[in-house]
C-alpha positions as CSV (number, residue, x, y, z in Angstrom):
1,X,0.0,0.0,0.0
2,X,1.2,3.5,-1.3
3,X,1.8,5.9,2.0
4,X,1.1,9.2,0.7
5,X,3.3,10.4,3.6
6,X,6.4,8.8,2.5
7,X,5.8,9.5,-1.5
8,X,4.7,13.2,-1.7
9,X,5.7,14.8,1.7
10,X,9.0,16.8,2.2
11,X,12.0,15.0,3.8
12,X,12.0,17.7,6.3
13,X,9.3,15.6,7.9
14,X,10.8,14.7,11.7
15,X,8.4,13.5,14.2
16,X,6.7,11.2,12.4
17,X,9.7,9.1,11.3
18,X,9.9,8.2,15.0
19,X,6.1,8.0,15.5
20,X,4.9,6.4,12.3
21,X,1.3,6.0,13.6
22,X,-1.6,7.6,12.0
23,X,-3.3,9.8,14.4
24,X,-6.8,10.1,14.5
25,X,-8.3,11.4,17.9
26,X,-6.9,13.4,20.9
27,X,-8.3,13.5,24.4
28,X,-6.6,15.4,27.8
29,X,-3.4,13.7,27.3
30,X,-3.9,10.8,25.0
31,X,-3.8,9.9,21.4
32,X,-5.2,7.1,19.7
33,X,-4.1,5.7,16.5
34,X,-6.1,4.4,13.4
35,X,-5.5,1.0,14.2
36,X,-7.6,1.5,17.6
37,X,-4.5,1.8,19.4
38,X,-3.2,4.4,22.4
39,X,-0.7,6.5,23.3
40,X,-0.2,8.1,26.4
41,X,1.4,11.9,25.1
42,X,4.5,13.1,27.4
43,X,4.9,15.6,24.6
44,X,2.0,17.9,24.0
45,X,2.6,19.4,20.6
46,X,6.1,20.7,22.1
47,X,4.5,22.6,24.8
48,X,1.6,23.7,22.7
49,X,-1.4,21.7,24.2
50,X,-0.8,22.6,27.8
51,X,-4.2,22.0,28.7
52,X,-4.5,18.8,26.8
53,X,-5.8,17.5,23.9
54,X,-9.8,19.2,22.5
55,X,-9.9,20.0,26.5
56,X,-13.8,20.3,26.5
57,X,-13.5,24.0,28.7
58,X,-11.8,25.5,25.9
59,X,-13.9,23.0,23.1
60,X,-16.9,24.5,24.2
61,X,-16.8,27.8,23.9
62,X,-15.0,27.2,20.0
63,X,-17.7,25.3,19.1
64,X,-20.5,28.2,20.4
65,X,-18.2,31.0,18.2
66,X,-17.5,29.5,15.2
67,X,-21.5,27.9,15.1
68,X,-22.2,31.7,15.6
69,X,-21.6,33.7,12.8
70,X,-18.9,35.4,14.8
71,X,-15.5,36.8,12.7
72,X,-13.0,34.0,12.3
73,X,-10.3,36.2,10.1
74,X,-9.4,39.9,11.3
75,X,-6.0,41.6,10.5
76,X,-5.6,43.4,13.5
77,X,-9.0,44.9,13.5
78,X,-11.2,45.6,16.7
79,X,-13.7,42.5,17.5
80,X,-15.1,41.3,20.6
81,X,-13.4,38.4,21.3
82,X,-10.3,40.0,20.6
83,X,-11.0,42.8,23.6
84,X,-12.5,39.9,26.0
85,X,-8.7,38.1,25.4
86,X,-7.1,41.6,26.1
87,X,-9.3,42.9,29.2
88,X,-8.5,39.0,30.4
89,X,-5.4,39.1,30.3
90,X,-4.5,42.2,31.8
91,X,-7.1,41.3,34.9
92,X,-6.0,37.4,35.2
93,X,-2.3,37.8,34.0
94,X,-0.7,41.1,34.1
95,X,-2.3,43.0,37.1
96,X,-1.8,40.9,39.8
97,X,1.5,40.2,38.9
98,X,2.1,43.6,39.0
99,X,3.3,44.1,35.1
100,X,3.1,46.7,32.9
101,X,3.7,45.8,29.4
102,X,2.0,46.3,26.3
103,X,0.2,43.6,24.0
104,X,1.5,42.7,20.6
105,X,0.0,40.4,18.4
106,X,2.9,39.4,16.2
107,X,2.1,37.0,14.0
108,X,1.0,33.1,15.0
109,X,3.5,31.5,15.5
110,X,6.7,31.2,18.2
111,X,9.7,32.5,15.6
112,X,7.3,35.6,14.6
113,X,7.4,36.9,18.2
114,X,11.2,36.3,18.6
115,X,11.3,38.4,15.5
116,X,9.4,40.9,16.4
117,X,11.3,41.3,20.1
118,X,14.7,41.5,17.8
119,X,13.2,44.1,15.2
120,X,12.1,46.3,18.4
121,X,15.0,46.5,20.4
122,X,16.7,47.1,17.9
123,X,14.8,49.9,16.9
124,X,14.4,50.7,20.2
125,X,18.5,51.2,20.9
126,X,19.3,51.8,17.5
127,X,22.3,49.2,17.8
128,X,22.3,46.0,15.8
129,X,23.8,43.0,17.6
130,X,22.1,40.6,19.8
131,X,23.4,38.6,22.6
132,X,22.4,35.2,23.2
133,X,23.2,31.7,24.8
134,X,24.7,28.7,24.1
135,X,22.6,25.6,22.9
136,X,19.8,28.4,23.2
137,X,17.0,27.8,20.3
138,X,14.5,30.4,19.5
139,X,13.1,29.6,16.3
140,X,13.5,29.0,12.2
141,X,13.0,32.2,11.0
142,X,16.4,34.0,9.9
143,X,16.6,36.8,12.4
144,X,15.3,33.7,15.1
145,X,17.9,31.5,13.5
146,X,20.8,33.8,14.3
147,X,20.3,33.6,18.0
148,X,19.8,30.2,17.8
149,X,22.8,27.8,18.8
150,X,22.2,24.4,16.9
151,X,24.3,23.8,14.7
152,X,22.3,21.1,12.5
153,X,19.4,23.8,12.4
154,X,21.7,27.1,11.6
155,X,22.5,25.2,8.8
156,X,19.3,25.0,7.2
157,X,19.6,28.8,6.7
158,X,21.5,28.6,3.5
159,X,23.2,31.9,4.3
160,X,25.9,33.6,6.9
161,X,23.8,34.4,10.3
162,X,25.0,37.9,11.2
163,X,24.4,40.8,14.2
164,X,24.5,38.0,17.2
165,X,26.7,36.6,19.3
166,X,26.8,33.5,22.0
167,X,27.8,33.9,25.4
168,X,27.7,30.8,28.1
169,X,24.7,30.0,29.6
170,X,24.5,29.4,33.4
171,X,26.9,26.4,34.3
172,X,28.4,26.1,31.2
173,X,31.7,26.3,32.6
174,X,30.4,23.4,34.6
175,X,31.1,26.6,37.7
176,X,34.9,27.1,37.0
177,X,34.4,30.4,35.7
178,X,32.2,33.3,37.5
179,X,29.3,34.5,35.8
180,X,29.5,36.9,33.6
181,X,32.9,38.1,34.2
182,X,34.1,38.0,30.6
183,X,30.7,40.1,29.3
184,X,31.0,42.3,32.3
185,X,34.8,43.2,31.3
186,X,34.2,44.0,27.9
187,X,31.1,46.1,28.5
188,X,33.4,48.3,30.6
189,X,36.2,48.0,28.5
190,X,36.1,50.8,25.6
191,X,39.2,49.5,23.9
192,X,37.4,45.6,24.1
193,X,36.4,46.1,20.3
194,X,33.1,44.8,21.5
195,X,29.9,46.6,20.5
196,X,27.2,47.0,22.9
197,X,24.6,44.7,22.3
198,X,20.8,45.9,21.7
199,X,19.6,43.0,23.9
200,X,20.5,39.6,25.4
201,X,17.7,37.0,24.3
202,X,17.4,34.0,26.9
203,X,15.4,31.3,27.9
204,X,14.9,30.8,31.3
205,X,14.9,27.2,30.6
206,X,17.0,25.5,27.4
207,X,13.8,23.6,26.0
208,X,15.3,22.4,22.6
209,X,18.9,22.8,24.0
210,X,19.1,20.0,26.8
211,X,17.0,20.8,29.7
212,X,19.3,23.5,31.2
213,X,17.3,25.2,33.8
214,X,19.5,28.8,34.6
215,X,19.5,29.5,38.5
216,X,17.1,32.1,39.8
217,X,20.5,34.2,40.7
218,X,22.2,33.4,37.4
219,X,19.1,35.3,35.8
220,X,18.6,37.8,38.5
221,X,22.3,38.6,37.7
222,X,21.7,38.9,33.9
223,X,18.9,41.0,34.8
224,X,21.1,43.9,36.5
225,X,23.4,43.2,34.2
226,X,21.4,44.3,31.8
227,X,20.0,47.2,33.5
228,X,23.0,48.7,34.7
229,X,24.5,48.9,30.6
230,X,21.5,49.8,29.1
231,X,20.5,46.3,27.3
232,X,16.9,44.8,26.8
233,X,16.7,42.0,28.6
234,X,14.1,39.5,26.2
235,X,13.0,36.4,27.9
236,X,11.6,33.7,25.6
237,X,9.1,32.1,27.0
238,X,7.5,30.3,24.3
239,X,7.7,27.0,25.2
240,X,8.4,27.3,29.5
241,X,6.2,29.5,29.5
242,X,2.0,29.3,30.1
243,X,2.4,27.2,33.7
244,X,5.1,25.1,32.1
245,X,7.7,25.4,35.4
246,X,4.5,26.1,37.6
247,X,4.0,29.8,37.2
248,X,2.4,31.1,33.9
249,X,5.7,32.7,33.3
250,X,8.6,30.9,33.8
251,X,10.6,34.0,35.2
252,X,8.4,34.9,38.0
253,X,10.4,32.4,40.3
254,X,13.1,34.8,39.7
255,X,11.6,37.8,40.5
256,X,12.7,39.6,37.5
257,X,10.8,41.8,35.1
258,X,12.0,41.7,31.4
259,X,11.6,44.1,29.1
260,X,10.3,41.7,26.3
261,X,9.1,38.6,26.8
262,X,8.2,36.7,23.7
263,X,5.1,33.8,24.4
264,X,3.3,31.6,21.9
265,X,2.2,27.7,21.9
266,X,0.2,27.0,24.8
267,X,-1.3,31.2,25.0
268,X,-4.5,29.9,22.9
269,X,-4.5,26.9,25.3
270,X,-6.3,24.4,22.5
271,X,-3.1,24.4,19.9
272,X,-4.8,27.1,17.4
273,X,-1.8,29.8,16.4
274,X,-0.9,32.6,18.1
275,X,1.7,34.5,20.0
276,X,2.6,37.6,22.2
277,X,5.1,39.9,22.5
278,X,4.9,42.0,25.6
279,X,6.9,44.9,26.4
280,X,7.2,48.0,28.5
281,X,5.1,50.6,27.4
282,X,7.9,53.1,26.7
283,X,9.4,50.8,24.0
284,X,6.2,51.1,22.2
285,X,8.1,53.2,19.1
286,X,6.4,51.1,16.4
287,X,4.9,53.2,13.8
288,X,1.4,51.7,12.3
289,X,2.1,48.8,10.5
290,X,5.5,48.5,10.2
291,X,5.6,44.9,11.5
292,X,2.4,43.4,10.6
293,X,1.1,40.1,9.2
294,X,-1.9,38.2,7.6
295,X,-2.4,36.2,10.8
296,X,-2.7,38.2,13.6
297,X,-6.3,38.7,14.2
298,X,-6.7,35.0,14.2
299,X,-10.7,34.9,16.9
300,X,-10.7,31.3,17.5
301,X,-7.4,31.0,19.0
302,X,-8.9,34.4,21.2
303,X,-11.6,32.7,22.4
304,X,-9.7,29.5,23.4
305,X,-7.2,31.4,25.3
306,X,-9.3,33.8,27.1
307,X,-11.4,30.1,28.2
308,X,-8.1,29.1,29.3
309,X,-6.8,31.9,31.3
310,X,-10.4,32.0,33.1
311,X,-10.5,28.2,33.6
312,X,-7.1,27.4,35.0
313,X,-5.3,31.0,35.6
314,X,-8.5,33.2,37.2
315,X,-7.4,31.9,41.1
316,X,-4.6,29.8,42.6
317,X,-6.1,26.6,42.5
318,X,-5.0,25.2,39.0
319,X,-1.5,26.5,40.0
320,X,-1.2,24.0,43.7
321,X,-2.4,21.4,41.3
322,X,0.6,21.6,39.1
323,X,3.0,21.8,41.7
324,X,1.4,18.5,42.8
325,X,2.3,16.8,39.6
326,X,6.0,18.7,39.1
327,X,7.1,16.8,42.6
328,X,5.4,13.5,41.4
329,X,7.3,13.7,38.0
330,X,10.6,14.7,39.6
331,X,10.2,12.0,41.9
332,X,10.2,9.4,38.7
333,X,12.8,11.0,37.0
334,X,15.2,10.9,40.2
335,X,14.3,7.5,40.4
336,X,15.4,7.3,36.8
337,X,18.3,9.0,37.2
338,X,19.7,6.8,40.1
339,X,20.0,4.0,38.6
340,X,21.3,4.4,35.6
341,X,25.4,5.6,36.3
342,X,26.0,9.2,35.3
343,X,22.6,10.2,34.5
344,X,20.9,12.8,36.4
345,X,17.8,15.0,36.4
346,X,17.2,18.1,34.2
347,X,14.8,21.2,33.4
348,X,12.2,22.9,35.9
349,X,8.6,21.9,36.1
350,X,6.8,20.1,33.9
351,X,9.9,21.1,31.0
352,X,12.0,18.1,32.7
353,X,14.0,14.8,32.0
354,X,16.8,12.7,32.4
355,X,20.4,13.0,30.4
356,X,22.4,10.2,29.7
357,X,26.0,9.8,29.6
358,X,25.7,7.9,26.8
359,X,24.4,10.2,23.7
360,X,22.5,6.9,21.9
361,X,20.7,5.7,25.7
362,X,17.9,8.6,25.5
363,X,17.0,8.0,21.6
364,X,17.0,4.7,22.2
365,X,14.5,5.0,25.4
366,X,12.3,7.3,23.5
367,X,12.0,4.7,20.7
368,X,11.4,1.8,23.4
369,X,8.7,3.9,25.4
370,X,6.7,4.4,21.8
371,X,6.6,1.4,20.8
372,X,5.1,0.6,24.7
373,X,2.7,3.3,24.0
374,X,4.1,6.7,25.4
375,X,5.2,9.5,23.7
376,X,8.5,11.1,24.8
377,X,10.9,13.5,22.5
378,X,14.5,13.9,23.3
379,X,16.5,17.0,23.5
380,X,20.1,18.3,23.7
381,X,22.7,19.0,21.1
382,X,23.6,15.4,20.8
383,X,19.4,13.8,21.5
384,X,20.9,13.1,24.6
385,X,17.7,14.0,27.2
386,X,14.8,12.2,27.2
387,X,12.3,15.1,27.5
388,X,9.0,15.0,29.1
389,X,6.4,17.4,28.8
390,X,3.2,16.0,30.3
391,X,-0.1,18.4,30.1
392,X,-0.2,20.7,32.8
393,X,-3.8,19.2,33.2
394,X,-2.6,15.8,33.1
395,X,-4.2,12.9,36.4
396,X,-2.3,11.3,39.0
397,X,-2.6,8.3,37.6
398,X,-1.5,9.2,34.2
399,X,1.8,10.7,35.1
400,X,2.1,7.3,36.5
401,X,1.8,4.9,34.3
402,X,3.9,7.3,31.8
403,X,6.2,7.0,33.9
404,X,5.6,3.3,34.6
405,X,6.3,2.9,31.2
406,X,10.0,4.9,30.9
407,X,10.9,3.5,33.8
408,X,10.6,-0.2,32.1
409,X,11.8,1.4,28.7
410,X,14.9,2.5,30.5
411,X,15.2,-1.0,32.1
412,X,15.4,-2.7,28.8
413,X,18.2,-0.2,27.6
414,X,20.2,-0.1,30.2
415,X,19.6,-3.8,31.6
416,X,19.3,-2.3,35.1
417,X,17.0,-5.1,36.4
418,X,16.2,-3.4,40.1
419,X,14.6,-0.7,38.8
420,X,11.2,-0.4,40.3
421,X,7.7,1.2,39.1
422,X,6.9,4.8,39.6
423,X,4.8,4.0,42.2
């Protein structure tokens, strides 16, 4: 039988060549297949289905819009449900976190809001180059590309990636060297032949990079680093972001406001397109239209995320919930990670794993848990992590048999025979 996958899809196809099922329906956090089987998904569209899959709080309402009549296409024109999403998130998001920023709709996806942070600080300073991290990845797009540090994906660009530089993220120096002490030195240093950057561009947690968490003082750091030279400080936060490390944004453990912070997948809450940038009101110096886009004004995805940020975000009950299930999967993965010799737990939240000092062992768990029914991607320059990212919305029991299930898939690749359930 022909697969019409195989024979007229691009080669730039990736997740299905390691999940070869045919996917047919999705509910909370599983899949099922269209031979009737199912998968338990420790993945969730890459952070984009927070909430699960077709939750029915944010189905609902979806349904009731687009069976209305109501305006499913706008630009960035004025409509209803795009001022109920705004008034919302300023009352459930901004306010009582005491932040003042301003609401862009950038485009729908993650790599239009990095470019739209990049475009504006630069405009913003009126300098060109951009500071970012090692193994830091922030999307596909060219001026996303440049502050990206994977090699296999910079590649893809075809052309030289200009106007950015990489500095070492926290630890990187596995703590021989003291942060910041060769960027602080330069900075000062008028004869360093180093430009002043317009912003530094980090992620609070290295999603696509390995699982690197940065300390709460490592950012705090960067943060009056930043201030004290005159440099944006960006914080992508488009896939730990949204609840992912157990606040809806991932810096707030900190206790650090950025100037920009970039946010996309799970801000509709369903998986329909659409991202944020936020910034302080003074760095508002767009002039109308001069970063626009055919997909901004995208109402479903409004209605969806205003359901979510009233459902789960509107008091502090969904949040005690997810730090319930961030120490239940931290427990598994330490449990993981001790018995497998010079593993060891990484990320914050529900953006967590296990690295492996072997580069193949974490490819090769990932392909063990699938074919056991559980859905796990891998991370890291070298696919070294195995990388959960449960929904935030996810059961008890679930997250236990998920993790059940890499626990036996780890047993089978590493032959450690005394490893014991979850549970």
């Amino acid at each position: 039988m022909t697969d019409i996958f195989e024979t007229l899809e691009s080669e730039v196809r990736g997740y299905c060549r390691n999940w070869p099922a045919v996917f047919t329906r999705g509910e909370g956090s599983s899949l099922t297949a269209e031979d009737g089987r199912t998968y338990l998904d420790f993945f969730s569209g890459a952070g984009a289905l927070n909430y699960g899959h077709n939750n029915q709080q944010l189905l609902q309402p979806l349904l009731e819009y687009l069976a209305s009549g109501a305006v499913v296409h706008s630009l960035d024109m004025k409509t209803p449900a795009k001022r109920k999403f705004l008034e919302t998130f300023q009352d459930v998001i901004l306010r009582p976190r005491n932040l003042d920023y301003k609401v862009m709709f950038p485009g729908p996806t993650g790599t239009n809001t990095v470019e739209a942070a990049l475009k504006l600080a630069r405009k913003v300073t009126g300098r060109q180059h951009i500071l970012s991290f090692t193994n830091a990845f922030h999307g596909m797009t060219l001026g996303s590309l440049s502050v990206t540090g994977n090699s296999m994906k910079r590649r893809g660009a075809g052309i030289p990636l200009t106007n950015s530089s990489k500095i070492p993220y926290d630890d990187y120096f596995s703590g021989e060297t003291t942060d910041f002490l060769w960027l602080e030195r330069v900075l000062e240093d008028s004869g360093s032949g180093v430009d002043k950057p317009a912003a530094v561009i980090v992620e609070t947690v290295q999603g696509e990079g390995g699982l690197n968490a940065a300390r709460a003082s490592w950012l705090r750091g960067l943060s009056e680093l930043c201030r004290k030279h005159e440099i944006l400080l960006i914080v992508d936060d488009v896939q730990a972001g949204c609840g992912r490390t157990g606040t809806f944004f991932s810096f707030e453990e900190a206790g650090i406001t950025p100037d920009i912070v970039c946010l996309s997948k799970s801000i509709s809450g369903f998986g329909l397109p659409m991202a944020l940038t936020l910034f302080r009101p003074e760095l508002d110096v767009w002039d109308a239209g001069e970063h626009n886009g055919t997909f901004r004004g995208h109402n479903p995805a409004f209605v969806t995320a205003t359901a979510a940020l009233e459902t789960y975000w509107r008091t502090g009950e969904f949040q005690q919930q997810v730090k319930a299930r961030i120490t239940q999967l931290h427990e598994g993965l330490e449990r993981i990670a001790g018995s497998v010799e010079g593993a060891s737990v990484r990320g914050r939240g529900m953006l967590a794993g296990v690295k492996f000092a072997d580069d193949e062992t974490a490819g090769k768990i990932a392909a063990e848990a699938y074919q056991n029914g559980l859905l796990v991607e891998t991370s890291g320059p070298e696919s070294e992590v195995v990388k959960l990212m449960p929904a935030l919305t996810i059961s008890a029991a679930d997250l236990d048999r998920g993790l059940d299930i890499l626990i036996e898939a780890t047993r089978a690749v590493t032959a450690v025979p005394e490893l014991a359930g979850a549970h």
